[in-house]
Structures are given as C-alpha cells and as structure tokens.
N, CA, C and O of each residue as an XYZ file, in Angstrom:
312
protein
N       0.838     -1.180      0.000
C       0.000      0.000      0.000
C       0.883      1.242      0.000
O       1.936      1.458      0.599
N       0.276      1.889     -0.710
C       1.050      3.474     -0.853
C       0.983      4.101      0.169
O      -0.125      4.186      0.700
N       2.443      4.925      0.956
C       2.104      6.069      1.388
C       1.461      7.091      1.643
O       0.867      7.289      0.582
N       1.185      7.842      2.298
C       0.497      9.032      2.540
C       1.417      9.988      1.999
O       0.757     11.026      2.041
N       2.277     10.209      1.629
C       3.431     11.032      0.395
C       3.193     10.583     -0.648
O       2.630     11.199     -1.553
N       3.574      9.454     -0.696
C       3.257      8.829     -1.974
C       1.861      9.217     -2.832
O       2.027      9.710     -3.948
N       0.577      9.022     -2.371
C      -0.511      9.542     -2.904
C      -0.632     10.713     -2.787
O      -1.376     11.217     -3.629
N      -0.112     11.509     -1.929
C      -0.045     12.590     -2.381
C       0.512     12.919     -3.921
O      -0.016     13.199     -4.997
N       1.704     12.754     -3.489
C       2.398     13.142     -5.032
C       1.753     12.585     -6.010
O       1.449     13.412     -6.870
N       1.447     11.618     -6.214
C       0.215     11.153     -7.716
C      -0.399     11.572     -7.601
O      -0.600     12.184     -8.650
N      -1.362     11.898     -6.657
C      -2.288     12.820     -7.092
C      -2.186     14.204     -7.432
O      -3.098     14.843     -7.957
N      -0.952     14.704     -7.094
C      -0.561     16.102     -7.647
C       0.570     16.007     -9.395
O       0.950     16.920    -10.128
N       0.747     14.722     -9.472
C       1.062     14.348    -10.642
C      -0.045     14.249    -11.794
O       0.071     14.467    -13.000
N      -1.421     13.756    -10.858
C      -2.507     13.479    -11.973
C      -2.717     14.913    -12.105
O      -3.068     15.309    -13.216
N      -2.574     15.723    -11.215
C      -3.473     17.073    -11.716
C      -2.521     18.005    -13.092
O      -2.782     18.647    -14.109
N      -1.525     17.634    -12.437
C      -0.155     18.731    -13.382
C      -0.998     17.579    -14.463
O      -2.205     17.598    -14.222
N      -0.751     16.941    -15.192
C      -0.986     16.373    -15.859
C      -1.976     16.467    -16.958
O      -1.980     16.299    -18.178
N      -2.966     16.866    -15.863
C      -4.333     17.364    -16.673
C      -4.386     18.348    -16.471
O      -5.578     18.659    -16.478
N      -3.458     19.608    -16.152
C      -3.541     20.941    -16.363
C      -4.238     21.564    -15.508
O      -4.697     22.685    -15.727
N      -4.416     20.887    -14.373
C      -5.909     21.605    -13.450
C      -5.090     22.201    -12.439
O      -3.953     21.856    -12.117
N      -6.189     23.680    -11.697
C      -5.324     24.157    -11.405
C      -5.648     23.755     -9.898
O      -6.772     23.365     -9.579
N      -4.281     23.907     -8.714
C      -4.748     24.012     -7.218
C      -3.863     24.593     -6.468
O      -2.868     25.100     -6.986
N      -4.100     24.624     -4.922
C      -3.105     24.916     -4.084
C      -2.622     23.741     -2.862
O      -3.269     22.726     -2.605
N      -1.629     24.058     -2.348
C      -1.407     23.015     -1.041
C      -1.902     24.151      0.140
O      -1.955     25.347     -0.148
N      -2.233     23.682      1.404
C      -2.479     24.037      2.207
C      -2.061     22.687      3.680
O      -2.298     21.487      3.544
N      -1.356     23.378      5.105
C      -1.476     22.681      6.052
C      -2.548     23.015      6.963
O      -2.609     24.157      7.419
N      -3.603     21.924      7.349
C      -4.536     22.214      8.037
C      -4.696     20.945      9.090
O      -4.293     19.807      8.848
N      -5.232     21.280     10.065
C      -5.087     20.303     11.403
C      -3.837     19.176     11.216
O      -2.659     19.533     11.187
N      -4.143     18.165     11.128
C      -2.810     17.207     10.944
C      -2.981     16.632      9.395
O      -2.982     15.415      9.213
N      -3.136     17.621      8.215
C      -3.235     17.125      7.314
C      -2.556     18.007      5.974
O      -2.543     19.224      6.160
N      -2.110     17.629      4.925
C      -2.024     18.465      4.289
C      -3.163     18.482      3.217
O      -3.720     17.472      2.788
N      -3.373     19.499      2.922
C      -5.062     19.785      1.605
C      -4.820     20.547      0.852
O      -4.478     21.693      1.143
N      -4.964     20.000     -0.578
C      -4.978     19.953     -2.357
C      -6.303     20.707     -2.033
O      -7.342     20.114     -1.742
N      -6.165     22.259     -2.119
C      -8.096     22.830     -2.887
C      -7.656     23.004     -4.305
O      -6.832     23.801     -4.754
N      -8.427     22.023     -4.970
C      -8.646     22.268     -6.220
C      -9.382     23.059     -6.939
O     -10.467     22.781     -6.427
N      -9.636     23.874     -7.776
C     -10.526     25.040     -8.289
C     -11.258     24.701     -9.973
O     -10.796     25.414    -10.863
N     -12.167     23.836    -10.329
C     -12.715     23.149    -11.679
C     -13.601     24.139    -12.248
O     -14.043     24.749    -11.275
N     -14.104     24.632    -13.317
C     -15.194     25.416    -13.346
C     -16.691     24.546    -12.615
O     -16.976     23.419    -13.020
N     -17.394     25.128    -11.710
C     -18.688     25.345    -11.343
C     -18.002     24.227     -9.815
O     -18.777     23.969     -8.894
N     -16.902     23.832     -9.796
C     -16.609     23.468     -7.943
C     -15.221     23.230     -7.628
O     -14.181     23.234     -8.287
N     -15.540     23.008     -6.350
C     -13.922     23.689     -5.718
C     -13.840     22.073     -4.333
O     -14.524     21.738     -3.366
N     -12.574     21.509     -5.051
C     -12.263     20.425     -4.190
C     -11.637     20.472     -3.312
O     -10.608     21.136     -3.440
N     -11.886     19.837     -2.022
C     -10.857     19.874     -0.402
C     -10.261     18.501     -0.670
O     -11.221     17.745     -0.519
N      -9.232     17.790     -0.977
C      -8.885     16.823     -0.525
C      -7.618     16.885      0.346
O      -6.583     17.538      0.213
N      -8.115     15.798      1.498
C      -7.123     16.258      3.094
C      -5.788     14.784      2.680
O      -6.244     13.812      2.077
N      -4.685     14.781      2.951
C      -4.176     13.556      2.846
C      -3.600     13.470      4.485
O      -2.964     14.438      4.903
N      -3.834     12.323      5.364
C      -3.013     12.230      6.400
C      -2.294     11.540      6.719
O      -2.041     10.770      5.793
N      -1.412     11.199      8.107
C       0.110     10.758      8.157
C      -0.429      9.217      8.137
O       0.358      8.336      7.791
N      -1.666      8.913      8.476
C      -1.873      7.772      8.425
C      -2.004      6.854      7.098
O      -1.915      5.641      6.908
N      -2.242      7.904      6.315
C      -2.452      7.330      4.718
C      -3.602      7.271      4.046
O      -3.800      7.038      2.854
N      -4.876      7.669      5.544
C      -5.833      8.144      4.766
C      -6.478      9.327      3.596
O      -5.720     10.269      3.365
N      -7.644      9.319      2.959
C      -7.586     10.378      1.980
C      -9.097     10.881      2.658
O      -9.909     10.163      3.241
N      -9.190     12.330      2.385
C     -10.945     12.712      2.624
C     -10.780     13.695      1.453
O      -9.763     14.316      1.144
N     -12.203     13.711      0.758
C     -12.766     14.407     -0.453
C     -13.692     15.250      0.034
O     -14.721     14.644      0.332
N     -13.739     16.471      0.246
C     -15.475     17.010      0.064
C     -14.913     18.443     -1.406
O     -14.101     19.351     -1.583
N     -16.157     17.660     -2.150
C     -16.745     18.561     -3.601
C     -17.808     19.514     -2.749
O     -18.704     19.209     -1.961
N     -17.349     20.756     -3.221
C     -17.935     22.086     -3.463
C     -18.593     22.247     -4.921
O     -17.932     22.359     -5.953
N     -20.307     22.239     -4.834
C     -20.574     22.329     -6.314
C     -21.576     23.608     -6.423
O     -22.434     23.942     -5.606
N     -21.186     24.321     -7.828
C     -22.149     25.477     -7.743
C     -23.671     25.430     -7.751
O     -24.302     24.453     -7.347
N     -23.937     25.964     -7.982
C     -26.003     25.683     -8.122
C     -25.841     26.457     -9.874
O     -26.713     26.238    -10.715
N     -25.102     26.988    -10.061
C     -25.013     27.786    -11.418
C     -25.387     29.418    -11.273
O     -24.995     30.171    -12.165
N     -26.035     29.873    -10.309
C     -26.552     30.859    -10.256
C     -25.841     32.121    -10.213
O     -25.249     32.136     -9.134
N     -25.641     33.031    -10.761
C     -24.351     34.258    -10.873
C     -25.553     35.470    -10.503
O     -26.451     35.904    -11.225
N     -25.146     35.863     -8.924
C     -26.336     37.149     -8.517
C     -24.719     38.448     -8.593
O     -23.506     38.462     -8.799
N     -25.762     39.248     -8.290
C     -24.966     40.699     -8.330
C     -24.573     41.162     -7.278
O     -24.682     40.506     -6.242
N     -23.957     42.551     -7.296
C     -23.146     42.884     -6.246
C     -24.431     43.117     -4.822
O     -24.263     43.060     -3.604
N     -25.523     43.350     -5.542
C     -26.296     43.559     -3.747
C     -26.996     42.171     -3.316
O     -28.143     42.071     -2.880
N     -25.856     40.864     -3.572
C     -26.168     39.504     -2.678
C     -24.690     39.975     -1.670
O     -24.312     39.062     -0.936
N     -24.026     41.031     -1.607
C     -22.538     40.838     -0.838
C     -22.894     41.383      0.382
O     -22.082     41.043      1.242
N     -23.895     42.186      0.864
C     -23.874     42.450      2.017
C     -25.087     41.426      2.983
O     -25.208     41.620      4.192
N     -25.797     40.509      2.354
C     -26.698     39.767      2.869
C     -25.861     38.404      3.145
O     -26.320     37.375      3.642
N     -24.429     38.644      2.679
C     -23.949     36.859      2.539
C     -22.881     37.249      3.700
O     -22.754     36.278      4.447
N     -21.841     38.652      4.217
C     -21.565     38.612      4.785
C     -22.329     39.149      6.542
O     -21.791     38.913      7.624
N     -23.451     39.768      6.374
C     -24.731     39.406      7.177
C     -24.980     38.012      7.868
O     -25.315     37.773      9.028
N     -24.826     37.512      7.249
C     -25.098     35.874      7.232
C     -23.762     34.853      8.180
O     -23.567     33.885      8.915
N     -23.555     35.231      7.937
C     -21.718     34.721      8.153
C     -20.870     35.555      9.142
O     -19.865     34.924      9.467
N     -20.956     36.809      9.741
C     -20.520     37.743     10.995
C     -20.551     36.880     12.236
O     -21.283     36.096     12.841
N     -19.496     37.383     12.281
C     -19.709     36.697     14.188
C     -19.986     37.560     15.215
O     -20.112     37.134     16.363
C-alpha cells in the first residue's frame, strides 16, 4: 500500500498532468490539495496515516450581483 506522500504526489502528478489548477495548504494534521474546476472547488485532506478525505464544493449555477454581498456577509458575521 502506498504512502500518505506517496498519494499525495500522484495525485498532484494526476493534476499537473491534466492541467488543473490548485493549491497546497497545512490544516489540522493534514495536508489539503483545494482544487478550483469550473462550477466546484475540491478539499482533498491527505493524512500521516495514509488516509484520503474528499469534500466537492458544487455550484447551483446561479451568478447574482453585487447587492447579494452584504446579505452573505450578514449571514456569516460573528
């Protein structure tokens, strides 16, 4: 069984590969590939254990205007 490096790197091999674009990020004990596709935006976490977690971000399609920006950070204030 592969590494938790190991799949990492293929999977950042599959992406160079197919031209897609992303970033690395360190978050809790993991490192996370957000990927950016048109209409969603992927989290995949890789950890030391060798596990993988996926959550897809998908759009609804809907493109509103600038007066949805003060109801979304309304929404979201702490």
């Amino acid at each position: 069984m592969k590494g938790s490096l190991g799949k990492l790197l293929q999977f950042l091999e599959q992406l160079e590969r197919a031209k897609i674009w992303y970033r690395l990020e360190h978050i809790r004990d993991s490192v996370m590939v957000i990927v950016t596709v048109p209409g969603q935006r992927w989290e995949v976490e890789f950890f030391d254990d060798g596990h993988v977690e996926v959550e897809r971000f998908r759009s609804l399609g809907k493109i509103e205007g600038e007066d949805a920006l003060d109801p979304l950070v309304a929404e979201h204030a702490s």
